[in-house]
VOVOPA-740577 format. One record per residue: x, y, z of N, C-alpha, C in turn; residue in three letters. Coordinates in Angstrom, 1 decimal. Example, Ala and Ser with C-alpha at 12.3 -4.5 7.8 and 13.67 -1.06 7.14 Angstrom:
BEGIN
<ropa><n_X>13.2</n_X><n_Y>-5.7</n_Y><n_Z>7.8</n_Z><ca_X>12.3</ca_X><ca_Y>-4.5</ca_Y><ca_Z>7.8</ca_Z><c_X>13.2</c_X><c_Y>-3.3</c_Y><c_Z>7.8</c_Z><r>Ala</r></ropa>
<ropa><n_X>12.8</n_X><n_Y>-2.2</n_Y><n_Z>7.1</n_Z><ca_X>13.7</ca_X><ca_Y>-1.1</ca_Y><ca_Z>7.1</ca_Z><c_X>12.9</c_X><c_Y>0.0</c_Y><c_Z>7.9</c_Z><r>Ser</r></ropa>
END
This chain:
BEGIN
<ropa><n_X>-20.7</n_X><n_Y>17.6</n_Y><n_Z>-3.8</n_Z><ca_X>-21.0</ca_X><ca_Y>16.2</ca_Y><ca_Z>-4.0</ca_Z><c_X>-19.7</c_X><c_Y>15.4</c_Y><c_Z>-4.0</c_Z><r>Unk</r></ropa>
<ropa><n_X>-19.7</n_X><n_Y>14.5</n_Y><n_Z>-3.2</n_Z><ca_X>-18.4</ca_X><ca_Y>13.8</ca_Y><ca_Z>-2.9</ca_Z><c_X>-18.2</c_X><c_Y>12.4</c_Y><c_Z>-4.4</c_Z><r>Unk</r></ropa>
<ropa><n_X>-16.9</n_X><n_Y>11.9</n_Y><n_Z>-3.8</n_Z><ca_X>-16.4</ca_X><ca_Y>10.8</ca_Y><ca_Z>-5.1</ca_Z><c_X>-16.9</c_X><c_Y>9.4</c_Y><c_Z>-3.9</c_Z><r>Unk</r></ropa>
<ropa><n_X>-16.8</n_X><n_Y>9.3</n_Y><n_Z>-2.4</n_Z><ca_X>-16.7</ca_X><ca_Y>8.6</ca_Y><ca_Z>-1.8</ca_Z><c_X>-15.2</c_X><c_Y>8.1</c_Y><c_Z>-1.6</c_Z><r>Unk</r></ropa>
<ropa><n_X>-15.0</n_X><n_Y>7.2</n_Y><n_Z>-0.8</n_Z><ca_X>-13.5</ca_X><ca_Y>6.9</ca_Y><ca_Z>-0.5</ca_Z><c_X>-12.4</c_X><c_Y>6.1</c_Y><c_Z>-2.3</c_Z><r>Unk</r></ropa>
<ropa><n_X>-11.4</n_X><n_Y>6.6</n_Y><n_Z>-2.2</n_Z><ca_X>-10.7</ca_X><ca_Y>5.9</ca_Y><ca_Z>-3.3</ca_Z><c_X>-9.7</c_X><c_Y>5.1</c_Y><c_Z>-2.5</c_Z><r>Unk</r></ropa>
<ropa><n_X>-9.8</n_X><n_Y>4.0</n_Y><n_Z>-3.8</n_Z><ca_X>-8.6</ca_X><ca_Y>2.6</ca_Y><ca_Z>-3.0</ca_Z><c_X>-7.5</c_X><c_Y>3.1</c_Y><c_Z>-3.7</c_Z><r>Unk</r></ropa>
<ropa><n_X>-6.4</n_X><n_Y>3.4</n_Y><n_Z>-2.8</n_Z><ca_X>-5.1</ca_X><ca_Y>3.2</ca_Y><ca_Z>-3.6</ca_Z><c_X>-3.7</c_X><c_Y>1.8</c_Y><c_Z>-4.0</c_Z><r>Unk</r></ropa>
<ropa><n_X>-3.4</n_X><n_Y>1.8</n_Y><n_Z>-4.8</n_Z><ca_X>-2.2</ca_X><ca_Y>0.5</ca_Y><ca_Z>-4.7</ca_Z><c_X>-1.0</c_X><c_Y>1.8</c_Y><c_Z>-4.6</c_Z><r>Unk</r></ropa>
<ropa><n_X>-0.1</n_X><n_Y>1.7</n_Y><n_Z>-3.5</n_Z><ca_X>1.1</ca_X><ca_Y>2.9</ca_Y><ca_Z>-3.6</ca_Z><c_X>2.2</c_X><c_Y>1.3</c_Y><c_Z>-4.0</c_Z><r>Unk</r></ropa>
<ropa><n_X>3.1</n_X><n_Y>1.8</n_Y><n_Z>-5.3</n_Z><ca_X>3.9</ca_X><ca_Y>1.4</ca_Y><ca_Z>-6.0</ca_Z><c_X>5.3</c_X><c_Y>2.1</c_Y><c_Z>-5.7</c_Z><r>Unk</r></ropa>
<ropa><n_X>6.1</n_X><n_Y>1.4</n_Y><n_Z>-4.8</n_Z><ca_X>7.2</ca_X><ca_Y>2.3</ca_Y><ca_Z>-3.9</ca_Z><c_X>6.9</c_X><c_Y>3.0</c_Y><c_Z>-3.3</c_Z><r>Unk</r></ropa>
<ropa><n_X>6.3</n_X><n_Y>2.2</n_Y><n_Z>-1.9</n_Z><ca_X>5.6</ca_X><ca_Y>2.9</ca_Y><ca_Z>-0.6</ca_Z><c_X>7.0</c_X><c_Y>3.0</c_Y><c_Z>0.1</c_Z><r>Unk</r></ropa>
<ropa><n_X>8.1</n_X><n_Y>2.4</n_Y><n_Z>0.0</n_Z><ca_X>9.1</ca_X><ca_Y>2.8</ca_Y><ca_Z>0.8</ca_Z><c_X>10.1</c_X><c_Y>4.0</c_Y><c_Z>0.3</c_Z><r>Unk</r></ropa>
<ropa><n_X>9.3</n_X><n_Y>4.1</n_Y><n_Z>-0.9</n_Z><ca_X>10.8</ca_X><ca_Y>5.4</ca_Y><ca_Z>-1.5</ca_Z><c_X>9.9</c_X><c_Y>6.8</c_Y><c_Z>-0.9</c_Z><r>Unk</r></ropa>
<ropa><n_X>10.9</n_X><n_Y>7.7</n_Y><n_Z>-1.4</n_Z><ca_X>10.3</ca_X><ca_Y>9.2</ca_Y><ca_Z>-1.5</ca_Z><c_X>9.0</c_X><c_Y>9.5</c_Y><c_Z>-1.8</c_Z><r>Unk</r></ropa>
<ropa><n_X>9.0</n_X><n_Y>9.6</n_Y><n_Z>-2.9</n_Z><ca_X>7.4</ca_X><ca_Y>9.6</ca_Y><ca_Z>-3.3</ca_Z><c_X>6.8</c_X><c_Y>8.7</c_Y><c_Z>-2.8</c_Z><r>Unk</r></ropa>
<ropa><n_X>6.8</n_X><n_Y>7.9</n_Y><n_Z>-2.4</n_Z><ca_X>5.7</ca_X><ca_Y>6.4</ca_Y><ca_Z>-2.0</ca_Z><c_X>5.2</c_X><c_Y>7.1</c_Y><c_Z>-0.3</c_Z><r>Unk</r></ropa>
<ropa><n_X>6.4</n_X><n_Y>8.0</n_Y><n_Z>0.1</n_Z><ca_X>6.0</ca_X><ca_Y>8.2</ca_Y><ca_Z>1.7</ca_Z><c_X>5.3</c_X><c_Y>9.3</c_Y><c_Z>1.2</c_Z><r>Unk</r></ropa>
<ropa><n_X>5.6</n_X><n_Y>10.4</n_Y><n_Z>0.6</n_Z><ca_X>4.7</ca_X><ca_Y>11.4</ca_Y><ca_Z>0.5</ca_Z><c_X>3.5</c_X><c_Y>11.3</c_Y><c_Z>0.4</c_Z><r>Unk</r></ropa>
<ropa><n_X>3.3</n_X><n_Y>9.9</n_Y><n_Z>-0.6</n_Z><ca_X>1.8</ca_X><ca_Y>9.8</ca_Y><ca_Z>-0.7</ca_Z><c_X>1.1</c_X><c_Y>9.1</c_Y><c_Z>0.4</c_Z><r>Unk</r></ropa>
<ropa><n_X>1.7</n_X><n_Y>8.3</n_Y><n_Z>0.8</n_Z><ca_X>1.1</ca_X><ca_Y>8.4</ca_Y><ca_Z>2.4</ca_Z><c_X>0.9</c_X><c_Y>8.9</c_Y><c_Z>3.4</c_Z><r>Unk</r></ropa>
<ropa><n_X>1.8</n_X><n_Y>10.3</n_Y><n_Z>3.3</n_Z><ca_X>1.3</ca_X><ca_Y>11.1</ca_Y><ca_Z>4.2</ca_Z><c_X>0.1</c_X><c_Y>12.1</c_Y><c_Z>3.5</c_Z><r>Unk</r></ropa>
<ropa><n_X>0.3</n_X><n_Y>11.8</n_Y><n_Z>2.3</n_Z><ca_X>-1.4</ca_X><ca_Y>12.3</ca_Y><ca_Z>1.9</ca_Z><c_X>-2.4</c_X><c_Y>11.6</c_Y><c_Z>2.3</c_Z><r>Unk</r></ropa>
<ropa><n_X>-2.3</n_X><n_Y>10.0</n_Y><n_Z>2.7</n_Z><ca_X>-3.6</ca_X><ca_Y>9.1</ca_Y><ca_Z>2.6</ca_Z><c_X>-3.9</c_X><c_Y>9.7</c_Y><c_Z>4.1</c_Z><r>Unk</r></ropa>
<ropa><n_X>-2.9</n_X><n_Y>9.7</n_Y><n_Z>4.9</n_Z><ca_X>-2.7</ca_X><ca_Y>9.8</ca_Y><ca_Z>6.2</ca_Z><c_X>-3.8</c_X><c_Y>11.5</c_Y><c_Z>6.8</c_Z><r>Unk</r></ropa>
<ropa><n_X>-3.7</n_X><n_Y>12.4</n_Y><n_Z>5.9</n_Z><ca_X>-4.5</ca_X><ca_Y>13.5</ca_Y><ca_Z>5.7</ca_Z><c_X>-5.5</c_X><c_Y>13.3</c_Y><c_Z>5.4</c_Z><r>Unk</r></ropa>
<ropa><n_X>-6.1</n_X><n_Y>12.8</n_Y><n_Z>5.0</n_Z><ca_X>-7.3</ca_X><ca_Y>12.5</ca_Y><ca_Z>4.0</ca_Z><c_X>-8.1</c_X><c_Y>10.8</c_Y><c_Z>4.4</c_Z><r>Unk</r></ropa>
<ropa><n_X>-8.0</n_X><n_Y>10.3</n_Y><n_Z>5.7</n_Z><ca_X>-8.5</ca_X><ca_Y>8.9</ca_Y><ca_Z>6.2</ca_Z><c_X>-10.3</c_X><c_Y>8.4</c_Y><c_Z>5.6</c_Z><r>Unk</r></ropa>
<ropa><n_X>-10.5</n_X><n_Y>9.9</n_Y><n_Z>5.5</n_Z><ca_X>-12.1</ca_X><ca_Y>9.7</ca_Y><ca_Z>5.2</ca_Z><c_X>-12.4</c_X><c_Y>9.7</c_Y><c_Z>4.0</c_Z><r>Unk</r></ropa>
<ropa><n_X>-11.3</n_X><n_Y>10.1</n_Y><n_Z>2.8</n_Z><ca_X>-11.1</ca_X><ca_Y>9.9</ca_Y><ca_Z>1.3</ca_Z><c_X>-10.4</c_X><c_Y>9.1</c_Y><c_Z>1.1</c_Z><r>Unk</r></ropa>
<ropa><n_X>-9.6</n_X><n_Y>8.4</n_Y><n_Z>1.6</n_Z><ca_X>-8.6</ca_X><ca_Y>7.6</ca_Y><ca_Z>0.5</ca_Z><c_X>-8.1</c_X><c_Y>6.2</c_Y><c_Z>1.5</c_Z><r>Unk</r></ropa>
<ropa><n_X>-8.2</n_X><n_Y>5.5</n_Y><n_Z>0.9</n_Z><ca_X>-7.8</ca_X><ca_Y>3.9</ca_Y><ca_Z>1.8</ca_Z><c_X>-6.7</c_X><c_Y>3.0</c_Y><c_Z>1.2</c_Z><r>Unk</r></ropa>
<ropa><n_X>-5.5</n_X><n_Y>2.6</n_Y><n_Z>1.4</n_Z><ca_X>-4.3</ca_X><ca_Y>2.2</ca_Y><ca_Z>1.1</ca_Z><c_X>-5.0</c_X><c_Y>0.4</c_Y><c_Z>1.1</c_Z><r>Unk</r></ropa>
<ropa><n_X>-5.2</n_X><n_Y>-0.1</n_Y><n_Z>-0.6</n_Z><ca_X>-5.5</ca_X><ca_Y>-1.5</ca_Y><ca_Z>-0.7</ca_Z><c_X>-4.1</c_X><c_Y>-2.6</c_Y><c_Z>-1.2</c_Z><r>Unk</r></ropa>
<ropa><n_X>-3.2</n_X><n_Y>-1.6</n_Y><n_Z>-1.7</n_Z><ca_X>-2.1</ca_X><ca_Y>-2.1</ca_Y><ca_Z>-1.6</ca_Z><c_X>-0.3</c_X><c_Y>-1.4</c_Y><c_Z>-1.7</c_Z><r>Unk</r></ropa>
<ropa><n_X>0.3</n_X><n_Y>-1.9</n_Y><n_Z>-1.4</n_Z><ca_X>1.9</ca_X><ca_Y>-1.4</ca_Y><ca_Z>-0.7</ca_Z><c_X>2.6</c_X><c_Y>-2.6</c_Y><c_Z>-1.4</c_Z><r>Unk</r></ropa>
<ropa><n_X>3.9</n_X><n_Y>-2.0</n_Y><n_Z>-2.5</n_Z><ca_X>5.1</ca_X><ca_Y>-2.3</ca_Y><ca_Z>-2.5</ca_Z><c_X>5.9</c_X><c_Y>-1.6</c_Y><c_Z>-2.2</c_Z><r>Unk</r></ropa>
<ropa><n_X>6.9</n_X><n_Y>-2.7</n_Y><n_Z>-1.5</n_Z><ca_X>8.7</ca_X><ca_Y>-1.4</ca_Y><ca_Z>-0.9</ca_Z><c_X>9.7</c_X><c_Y>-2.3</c_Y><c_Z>-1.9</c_Z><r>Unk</r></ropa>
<ropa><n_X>10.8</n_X><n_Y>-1.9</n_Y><n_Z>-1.5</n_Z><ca_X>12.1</ca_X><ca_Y>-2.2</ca_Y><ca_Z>-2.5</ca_Z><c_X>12.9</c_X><c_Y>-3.0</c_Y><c_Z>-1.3</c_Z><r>Unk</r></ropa>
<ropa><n_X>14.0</n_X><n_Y>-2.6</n_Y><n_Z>-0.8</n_Z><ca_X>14.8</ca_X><ca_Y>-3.3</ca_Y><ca_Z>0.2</ca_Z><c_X>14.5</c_X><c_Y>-3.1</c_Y><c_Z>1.5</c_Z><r>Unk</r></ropa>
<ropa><n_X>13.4</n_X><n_Y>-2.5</n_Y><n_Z>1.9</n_Z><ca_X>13.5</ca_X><ca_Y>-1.3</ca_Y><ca_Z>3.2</ca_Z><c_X>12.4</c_X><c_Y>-2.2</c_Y><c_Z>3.9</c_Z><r>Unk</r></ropa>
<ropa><n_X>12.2</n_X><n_Y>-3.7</n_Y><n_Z>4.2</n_Z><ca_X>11.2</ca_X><ca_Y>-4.2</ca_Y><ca_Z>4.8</ca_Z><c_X>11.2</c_X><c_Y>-4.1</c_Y><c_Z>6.1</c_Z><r>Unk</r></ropa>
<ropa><n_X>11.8</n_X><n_Y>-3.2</n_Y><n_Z>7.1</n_Z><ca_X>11.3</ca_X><ca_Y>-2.6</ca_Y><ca_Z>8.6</ca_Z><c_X>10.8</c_X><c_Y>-1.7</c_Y><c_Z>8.0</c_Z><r>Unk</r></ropa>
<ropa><n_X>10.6</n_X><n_Y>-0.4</n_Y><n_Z>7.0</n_Z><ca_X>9.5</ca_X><ca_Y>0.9</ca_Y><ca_Z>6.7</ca_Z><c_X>8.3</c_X><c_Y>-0.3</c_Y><c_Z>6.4</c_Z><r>Unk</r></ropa>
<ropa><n_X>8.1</n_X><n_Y>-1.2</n_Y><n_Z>4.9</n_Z><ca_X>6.9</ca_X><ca_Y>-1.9</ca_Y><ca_Z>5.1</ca_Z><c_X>6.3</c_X><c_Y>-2.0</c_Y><c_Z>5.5</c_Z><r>Unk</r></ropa>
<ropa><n_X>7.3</n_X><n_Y>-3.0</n_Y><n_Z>6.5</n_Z><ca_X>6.2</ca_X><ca_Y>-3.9</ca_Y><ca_Z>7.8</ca_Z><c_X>5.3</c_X><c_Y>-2.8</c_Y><c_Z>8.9</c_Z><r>Unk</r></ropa>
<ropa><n_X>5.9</n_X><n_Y>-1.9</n_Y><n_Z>8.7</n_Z><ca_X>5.7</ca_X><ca_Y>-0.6</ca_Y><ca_Z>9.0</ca_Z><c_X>4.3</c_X><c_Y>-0.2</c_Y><c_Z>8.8</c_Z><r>Unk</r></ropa>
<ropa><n_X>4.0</n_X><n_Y>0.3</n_Y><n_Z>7.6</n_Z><ca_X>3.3</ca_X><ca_Y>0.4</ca_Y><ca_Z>6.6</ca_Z><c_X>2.2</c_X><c_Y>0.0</c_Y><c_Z>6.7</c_Z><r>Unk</r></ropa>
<ropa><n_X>2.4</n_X><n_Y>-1.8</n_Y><n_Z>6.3</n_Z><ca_X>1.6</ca_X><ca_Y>-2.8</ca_Y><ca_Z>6.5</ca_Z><c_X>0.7</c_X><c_Y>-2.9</c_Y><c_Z>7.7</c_Z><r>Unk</r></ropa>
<ropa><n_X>1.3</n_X><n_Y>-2.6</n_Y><n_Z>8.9</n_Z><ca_X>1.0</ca_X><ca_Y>-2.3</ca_Y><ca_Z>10.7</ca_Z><c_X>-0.2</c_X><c_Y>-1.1</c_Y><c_Z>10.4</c_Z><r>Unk</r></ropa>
<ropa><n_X>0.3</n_X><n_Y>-0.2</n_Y><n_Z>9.9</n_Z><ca_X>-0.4</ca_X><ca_Y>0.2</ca_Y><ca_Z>9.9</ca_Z><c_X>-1.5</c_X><c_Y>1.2</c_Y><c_Z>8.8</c_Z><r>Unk</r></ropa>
<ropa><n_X>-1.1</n_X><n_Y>1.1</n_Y><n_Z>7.5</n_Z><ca_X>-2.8</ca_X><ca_Y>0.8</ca_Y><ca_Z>6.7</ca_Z><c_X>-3.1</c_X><c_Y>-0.2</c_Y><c_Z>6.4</c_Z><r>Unk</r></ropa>
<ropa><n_X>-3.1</n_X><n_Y>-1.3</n_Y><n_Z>6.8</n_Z><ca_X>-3.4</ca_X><ca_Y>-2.7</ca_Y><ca_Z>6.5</ca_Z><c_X>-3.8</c_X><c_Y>-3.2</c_Y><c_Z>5.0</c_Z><r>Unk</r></ropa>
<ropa><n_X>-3.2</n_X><n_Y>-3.4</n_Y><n_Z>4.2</n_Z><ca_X>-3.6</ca_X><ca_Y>-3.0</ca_Y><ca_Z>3.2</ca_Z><c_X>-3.9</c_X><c_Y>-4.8</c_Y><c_Z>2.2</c_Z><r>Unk</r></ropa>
<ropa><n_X>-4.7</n_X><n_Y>-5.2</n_Y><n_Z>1.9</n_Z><ca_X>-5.2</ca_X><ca_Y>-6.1</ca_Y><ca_Z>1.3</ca_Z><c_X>-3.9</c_X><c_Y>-6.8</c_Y><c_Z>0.3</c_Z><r>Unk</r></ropa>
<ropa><n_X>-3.3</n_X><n_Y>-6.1</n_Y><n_Z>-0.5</n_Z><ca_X>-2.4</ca_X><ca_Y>-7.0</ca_Y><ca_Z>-1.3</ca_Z><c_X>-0.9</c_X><c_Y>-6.1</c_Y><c_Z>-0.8</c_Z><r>Unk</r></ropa>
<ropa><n_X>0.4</n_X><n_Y>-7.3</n_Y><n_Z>-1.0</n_Z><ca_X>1.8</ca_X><ca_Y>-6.7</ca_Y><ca_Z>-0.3</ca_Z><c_X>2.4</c_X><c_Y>-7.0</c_Y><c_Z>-1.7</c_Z><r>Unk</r></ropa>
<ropa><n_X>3.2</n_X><n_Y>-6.2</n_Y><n_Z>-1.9</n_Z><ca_X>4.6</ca_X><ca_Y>-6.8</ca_Y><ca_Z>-3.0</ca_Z><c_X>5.8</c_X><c_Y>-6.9</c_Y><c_Z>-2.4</c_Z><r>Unk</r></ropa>
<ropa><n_X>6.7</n_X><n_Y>-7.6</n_Y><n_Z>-1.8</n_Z><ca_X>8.1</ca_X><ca_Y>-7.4</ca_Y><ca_Z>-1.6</ca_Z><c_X>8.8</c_X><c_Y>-8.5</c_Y><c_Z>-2.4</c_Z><r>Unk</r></ropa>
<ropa><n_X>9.8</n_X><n_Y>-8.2</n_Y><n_Z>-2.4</n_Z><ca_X>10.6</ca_X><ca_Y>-9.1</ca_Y><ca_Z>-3.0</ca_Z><c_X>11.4</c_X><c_Y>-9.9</c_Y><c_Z>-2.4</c_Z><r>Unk</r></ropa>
<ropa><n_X>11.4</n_X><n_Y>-9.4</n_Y><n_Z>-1.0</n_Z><ca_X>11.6</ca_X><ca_Y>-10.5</ca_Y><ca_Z>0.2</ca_Z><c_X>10.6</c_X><c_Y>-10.6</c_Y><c_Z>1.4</c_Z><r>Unk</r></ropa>
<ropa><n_X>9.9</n_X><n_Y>-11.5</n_Y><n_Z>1.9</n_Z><ca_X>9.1</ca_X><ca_Y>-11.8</ca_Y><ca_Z>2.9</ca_Z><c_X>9.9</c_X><c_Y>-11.3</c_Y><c_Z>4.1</c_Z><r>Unk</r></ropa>
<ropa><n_X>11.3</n_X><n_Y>-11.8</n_Y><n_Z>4.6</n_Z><ca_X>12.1</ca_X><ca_Y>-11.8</ca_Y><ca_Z>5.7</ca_Z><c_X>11.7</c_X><c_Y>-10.2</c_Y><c_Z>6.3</c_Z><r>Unk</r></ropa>
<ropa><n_X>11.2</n_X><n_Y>-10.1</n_Y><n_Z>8.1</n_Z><ca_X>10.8</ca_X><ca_Y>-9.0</ca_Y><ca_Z>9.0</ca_Z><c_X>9.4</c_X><c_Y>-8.5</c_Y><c_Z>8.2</c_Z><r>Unk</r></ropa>
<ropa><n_X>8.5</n_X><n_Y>-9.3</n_Y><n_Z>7.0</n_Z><ca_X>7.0</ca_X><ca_Y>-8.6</ca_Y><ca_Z>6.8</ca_Z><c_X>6.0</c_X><c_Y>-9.6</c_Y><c_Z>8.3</c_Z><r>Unk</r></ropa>
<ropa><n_X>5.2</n_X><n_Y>-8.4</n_Y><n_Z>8.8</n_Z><ca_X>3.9</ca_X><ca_Y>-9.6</ca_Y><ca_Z>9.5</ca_Z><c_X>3.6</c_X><c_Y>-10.7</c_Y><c_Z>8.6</c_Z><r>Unk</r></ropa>
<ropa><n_X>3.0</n_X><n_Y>-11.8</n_Y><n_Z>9.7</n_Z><ca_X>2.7</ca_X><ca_Y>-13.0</ca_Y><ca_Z>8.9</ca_Z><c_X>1.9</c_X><c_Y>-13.2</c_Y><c_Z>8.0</c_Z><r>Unk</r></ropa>
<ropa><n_X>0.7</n_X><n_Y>-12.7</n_Y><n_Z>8.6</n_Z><ca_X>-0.6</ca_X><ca_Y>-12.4</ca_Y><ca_Z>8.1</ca_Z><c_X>-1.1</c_X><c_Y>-11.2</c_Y><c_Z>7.9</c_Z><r>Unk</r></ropa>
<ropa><n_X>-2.6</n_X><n_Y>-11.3</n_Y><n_Z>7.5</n_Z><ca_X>-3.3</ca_X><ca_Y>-10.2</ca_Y><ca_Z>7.1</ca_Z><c_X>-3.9</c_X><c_Y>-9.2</c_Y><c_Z>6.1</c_Z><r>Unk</r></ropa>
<ropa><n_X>-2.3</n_X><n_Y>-10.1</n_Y><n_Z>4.9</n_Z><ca_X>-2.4</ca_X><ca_Y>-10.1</ca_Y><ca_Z>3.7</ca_Z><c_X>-2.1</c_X><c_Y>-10.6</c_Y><c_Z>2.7</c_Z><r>Unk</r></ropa>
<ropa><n_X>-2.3</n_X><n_Y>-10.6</n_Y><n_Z>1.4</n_Z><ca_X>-1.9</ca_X><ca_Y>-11.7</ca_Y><ca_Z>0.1</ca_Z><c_X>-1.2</c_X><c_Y>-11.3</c_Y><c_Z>-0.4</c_Z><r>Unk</r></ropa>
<ropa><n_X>0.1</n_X><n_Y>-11.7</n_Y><n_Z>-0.5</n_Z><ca_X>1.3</ca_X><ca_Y>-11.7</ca_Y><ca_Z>-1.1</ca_Z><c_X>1.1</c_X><c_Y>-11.7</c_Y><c_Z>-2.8</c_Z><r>Unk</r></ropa>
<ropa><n_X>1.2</n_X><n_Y>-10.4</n_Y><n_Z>-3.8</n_Z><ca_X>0.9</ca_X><ca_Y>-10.7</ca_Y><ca_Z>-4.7</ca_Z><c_X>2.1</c_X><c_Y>-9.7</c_Y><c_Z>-5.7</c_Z><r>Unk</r></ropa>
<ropa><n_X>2.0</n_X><n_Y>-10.3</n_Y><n_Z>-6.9</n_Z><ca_X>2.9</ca_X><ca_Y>-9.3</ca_Y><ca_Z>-8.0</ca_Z><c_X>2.4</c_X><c_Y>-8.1</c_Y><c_Z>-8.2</c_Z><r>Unk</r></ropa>
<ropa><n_X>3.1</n_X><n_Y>-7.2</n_Y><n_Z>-8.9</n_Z><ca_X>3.4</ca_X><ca_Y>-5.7</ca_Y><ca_Z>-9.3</ca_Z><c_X>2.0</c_X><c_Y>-5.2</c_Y><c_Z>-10.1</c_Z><r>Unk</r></ropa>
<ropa><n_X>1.8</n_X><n_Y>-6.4</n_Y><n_Z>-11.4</n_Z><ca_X>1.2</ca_X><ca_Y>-6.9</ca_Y><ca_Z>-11.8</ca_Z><c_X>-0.6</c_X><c_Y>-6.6</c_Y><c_Z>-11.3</c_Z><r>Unk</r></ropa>
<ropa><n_X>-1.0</n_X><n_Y>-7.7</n_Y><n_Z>-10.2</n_Z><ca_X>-1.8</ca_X><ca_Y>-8.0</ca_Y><ca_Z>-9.5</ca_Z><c_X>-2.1</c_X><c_Y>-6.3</c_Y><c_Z>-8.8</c_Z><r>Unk</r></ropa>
<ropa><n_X>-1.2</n_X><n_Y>-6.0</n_Y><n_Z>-8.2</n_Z><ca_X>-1.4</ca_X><ca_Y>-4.9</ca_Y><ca_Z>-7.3</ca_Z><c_X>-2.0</c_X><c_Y>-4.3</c_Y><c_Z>-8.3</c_Z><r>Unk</r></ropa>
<ropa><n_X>-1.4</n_X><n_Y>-3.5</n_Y><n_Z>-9.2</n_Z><ca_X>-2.0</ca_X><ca_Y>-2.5</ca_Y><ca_Z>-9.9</ca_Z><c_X>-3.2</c_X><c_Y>-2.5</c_Y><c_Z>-10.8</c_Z><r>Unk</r></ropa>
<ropa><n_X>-3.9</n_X><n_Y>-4.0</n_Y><n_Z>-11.0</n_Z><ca_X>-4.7</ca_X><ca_Y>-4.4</ca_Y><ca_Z>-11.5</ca_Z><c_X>-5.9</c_X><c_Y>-4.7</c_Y><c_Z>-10.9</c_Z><r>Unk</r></ropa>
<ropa><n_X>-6.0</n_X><n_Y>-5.1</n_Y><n_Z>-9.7</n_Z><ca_X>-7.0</ca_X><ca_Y>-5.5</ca_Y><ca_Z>-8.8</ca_Z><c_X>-8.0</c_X><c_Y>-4.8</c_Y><c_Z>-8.5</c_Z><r>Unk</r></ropa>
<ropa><n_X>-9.0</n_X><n_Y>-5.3</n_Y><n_Z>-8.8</n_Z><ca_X>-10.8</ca_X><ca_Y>-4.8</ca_Y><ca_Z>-9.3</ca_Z><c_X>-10.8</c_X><c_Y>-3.8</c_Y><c_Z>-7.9</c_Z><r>Unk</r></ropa>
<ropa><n_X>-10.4</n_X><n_Y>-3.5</n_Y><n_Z>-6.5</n_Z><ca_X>-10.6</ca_X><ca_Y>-2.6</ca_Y><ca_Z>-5.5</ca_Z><c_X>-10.0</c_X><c_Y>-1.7</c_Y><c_Z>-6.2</c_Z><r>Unk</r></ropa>
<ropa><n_X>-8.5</n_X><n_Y>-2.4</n_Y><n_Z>-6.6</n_Z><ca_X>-8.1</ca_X><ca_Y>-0.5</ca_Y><ca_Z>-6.7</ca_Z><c_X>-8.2</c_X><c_Y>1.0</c_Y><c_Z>-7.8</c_Z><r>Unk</r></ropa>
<ropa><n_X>-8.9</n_X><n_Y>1.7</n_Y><n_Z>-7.3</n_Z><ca_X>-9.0</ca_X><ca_Y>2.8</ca_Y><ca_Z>-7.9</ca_Z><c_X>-7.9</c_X><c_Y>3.9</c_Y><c_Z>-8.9</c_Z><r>Unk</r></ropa>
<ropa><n_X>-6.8</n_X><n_Y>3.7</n_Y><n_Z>-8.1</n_Z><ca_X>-5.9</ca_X><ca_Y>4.6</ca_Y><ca_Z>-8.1</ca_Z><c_X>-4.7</c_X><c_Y>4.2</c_Y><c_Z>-7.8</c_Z><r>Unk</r></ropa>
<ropa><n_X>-3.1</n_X><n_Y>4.3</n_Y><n_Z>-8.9</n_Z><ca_X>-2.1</ca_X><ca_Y>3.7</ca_Y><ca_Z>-8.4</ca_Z><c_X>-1.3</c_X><c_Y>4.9</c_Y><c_Z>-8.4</c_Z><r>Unk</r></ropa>
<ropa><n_X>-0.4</n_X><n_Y>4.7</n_Y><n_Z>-7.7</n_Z><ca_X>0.7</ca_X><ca_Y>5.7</ca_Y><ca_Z>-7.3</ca_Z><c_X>2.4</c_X><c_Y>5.2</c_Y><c_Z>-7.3</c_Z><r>Unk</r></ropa>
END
């Protein structure tokens, strides 16, 4: 009997651990859905990121090289609180 899909917020999607766990999400597409991504200084991995789990809320600390659209720029805060997500990382 399954749990159904979990939302994750990944909290340092650009570090070490933040990539590992996306290459877990990346394993698992039919379990686990990336609802939100913060990175540290690394906004070419983000934008990255962003391209491609599309993920409903972003944290950076600089906007400069993130897409324009597609998602709501929100705090650390917000991300890890927000009624989708399931599970933070």
């Amino acid at each position: 009997m399954g749990r159904g899909v979990r939302r994750l917020a990944v909290l340092g999607s650009t570090g070490s651990i933040g990539q590992q766990t996306l290459d877990i999400v990346r394993s698992f597409p039919d379990r686990l859905e990336v609802v939100g991504l913060s990175g540290g200084r690394n906004n070419q991995l983000l934008a990255r990121q962003i391209e491609e789990f599309c993920p409903k809320l972003v944290y950076a600390s600089e906007r400069h090289g993130l897409p324009a659209a597609g998602f709501k720029l929100a705090s650390l805060e917000e991300l890890a609180s927000d009624d989708d997500v399931d599970l933070v990382g």
